[in-house]
N, C-alpha and C positions, 0 to 999 in steps of 0.2 A: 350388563343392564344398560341402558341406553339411555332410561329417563330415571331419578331415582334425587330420592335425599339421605342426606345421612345426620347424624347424631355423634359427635367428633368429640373427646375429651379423656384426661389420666384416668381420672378417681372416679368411672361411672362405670356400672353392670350393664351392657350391653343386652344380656337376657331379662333384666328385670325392666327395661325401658319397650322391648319387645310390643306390651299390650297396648301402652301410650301410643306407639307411632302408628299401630294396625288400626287404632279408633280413627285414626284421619280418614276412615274409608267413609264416614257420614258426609263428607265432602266431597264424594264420589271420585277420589283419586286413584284409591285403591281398588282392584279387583278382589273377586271372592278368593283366585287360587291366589296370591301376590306372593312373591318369594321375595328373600331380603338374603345379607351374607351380615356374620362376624368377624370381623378380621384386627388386626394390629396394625395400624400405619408403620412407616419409617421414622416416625418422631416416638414409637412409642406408647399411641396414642390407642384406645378404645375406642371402634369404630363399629358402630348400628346403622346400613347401608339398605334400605329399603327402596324397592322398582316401585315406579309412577307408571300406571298404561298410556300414559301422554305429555308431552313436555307441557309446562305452565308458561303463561303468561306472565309478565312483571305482579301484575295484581294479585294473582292467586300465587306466586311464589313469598310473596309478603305475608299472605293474610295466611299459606300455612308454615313461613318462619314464625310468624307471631304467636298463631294458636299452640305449636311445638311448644315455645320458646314460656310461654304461660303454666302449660303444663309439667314442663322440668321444671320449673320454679316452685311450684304446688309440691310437684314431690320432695322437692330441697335439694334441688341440682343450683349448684353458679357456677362451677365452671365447664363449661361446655361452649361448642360450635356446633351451628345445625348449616348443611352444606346440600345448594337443594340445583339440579345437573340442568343447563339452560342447551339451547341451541345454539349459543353465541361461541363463538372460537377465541379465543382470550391469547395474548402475548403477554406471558409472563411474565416479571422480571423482579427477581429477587436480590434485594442492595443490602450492604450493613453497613453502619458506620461511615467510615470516610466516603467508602466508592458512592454510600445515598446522598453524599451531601455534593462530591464531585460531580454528581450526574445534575441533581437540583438544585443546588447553591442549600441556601439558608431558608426555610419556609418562613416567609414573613408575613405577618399579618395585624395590619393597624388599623382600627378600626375609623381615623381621623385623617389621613395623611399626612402628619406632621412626624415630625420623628422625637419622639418622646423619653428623654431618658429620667434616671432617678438614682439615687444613691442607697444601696442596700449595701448593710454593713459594711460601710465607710470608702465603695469604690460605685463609679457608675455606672449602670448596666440600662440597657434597653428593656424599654414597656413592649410589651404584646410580641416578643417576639423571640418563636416556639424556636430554640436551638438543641444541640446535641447534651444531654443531659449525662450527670456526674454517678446520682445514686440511681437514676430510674433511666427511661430510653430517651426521652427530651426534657428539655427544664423551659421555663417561661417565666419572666416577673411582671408579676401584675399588680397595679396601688389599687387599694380597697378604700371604699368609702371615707374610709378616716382619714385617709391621707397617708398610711404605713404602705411600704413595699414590701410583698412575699413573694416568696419563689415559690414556683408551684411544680412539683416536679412530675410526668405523669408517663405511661407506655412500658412495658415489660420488656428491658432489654433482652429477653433469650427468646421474645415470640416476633417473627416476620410479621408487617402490615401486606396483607394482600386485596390492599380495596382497588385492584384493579379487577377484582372475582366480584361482580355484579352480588352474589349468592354469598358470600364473604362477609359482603359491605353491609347489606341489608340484617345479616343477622347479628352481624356488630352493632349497627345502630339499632335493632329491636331489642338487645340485651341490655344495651346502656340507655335509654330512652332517650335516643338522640333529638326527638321531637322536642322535647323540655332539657336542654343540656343542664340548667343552672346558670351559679353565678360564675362571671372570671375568674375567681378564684379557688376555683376545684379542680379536680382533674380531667374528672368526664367532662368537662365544658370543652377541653383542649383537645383532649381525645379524640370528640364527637368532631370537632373541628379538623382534625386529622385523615381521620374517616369521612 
């Protein structure tokens, strides 16, 4: 298939998602004959691979990750990826741990430019700024209106970030409503800010 999206996740029916994805043809993407495959990825994963008669544009690759991504929701999916095939040729590159921080240093981000630190549980640590995390995949401390500092710990250490996949990024932020992240002190704020 040449133009195509897919429906990417563990714990979903692949055949039961089947009627959902064919209704995207009211948006004239799909043809009458359209073919799709079911298959298993390498992670494992439950894969619903549906052909596009034509590659989309950034706009309509959005508005049909969103309407997908509405509709799993409806049925009571959250965990899932929707993966939707662009024209753009992409250079990979997948880091863990140390080699991502050797390549990138430390992602830092201060909203102030001042360098801000604080004292959480009795040693002191740097505000706003997202490092390599202990229980989750990065950690961050951030003071809250009150004046307290919390760690916020947030990212899936066993899932690769691949927001350099245009089609990735987009359905990562339509999943976490990166439009509206929240306050600093959540995780999707940090997330969405990662993505």
């Amino acid at each position: 298939m040449q133009h195509f999206f897919s429906i990417i996740g563990k714990d979903i029916n692949p055949e039961s998602l089947l009627n959902t994805a064919m209704s995207e043809s009211a948006i004239g993407l799909l043809e009458d004959q359209t073919t799709y495959e079911i298959f298993e990825d390498e992670d494992d994963n439950q894969v619903l691979r549906v052909e596009l008669h034509r590659s989309l544009d950034s706009t309509e690759a959005d508005e049909l990750a969103e309407s997908l991504n509405e509709k799993l929701k409806a049925m009571g999916l959250n965990e899932f990826d929707i993966e939707i095939s662009t024209d753009e040729t992409l250079d990979e590159e997948t880091l863990e741990g140390e080699d991502f921080h050797s390549a990138y240093d430390v992602m830092w981000f201060n909203e102030d430019e001042n360098l801000d630190e604080a004292e959480y549980r009795g040693r002191k640590v740097p505000l706003g700024k997202p490092m390599q995390g202990d229980v989750k995949k990065f950690k961050v401390y951030v003071k809250k209106p009150n004046g307290n500092v919390v760690k916020v710990n947030f990212g899936d250490p066993n899932m690769r970030i691949r927001k350099s996949n245009p089609a990735r990024r987009r359905s990562f932020r339509a999943r976490h409503n990166c439009a509206n992240p929240g306050p600093r002190t959540k995780a999707r704020y940090w997330s969405c800010r990662k993505w």
